[in-house]
C-alpha positions as CSV (number, residue, x, y, z in Angstrom):
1,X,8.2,-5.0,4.0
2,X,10.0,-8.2,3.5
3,X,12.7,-8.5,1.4
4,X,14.5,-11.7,-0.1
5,X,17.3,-11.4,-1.7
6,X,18.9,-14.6,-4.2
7,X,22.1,-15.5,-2.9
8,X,22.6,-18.9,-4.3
9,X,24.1,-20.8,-7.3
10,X,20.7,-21.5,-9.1
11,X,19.6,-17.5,-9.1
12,X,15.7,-17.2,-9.3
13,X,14.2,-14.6,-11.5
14,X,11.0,-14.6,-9.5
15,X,9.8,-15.5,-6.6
16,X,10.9,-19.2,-5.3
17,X,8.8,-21.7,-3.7
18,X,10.7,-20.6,-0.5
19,X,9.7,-17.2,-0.5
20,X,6.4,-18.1,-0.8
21,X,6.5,-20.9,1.9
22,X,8.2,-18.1,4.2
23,X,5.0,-15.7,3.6
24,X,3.0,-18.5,4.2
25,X,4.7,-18.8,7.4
26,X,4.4,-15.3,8.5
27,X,1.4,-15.1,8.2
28,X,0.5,-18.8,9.9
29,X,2.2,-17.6,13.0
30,X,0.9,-14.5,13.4
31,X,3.9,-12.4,12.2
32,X,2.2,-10.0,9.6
33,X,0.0,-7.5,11.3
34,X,-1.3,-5.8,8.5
35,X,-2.1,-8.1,5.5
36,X,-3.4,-5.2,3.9
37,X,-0.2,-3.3,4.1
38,X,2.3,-6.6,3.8
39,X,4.7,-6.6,1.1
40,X,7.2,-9.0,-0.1
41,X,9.8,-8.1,-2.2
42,X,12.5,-9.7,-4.2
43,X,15.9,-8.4,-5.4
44,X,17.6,-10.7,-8.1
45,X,21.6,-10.5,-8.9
46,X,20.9,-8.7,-11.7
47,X,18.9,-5.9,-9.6
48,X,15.8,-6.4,-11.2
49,X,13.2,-5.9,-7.8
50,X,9.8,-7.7,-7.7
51,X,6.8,-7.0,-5.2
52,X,4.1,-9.3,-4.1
53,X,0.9,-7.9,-1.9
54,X,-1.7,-9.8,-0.7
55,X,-5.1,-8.6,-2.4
56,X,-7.5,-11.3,-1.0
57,X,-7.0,-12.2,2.1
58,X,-9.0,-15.0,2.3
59,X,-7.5,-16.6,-0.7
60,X,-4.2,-16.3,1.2
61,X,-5.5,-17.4,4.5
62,X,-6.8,-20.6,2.5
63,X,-3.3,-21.1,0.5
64,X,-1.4,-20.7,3.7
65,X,-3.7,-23.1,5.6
66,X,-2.8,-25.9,2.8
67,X,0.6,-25.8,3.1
68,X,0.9,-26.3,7.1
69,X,-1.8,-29.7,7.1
C-alpha cells in the first residue's frame, strides 16, 4: 500500500494529478507487483483517508501508457 499524505499550502481533498502521475509511474517501471492487490491511499489534513485500487488492469495499463509518450 501506498500512502500520500497532503503536506502543502493548497490541501487536496482527493487525489491530485500527482498521485495519480506517481501510480502511473509505479506501475510503468515495474514497481507494483500485484496490480490486483495495489492500493493507494490518501490521508488529507483533516484525516479524512481515501483508497484507490486498480480494477481493470488493462484500462490502467492503457492510461499509464498515455502519460509516459
Amino acid at each position: 500500500m501506498l500512502i500520500s499524505i497532503h503536506m502543502m499550502l493548497v490541501h487536496f481533498l482527493f487525489f491530485s494529478p500527482d498521485d495519480l502521475f506517481a501510480m502511473a509511474g509505479l506501475y510503468k517501471s515495474g514497481n507494483i507487483k500485484e496490480l490486483e492487490n495495489f492500493v493507494m491511499g490518501v490521508v488529507t489534513n483533516s484525516g479524512t483517508q481515501y483508497y484507490l485500487v486498480i480494477d481493470n488492469i488493462e484500462n490502467f495499463g492503457n492510461f499509464a501508457e498515455s502519460l509516459f509518450l
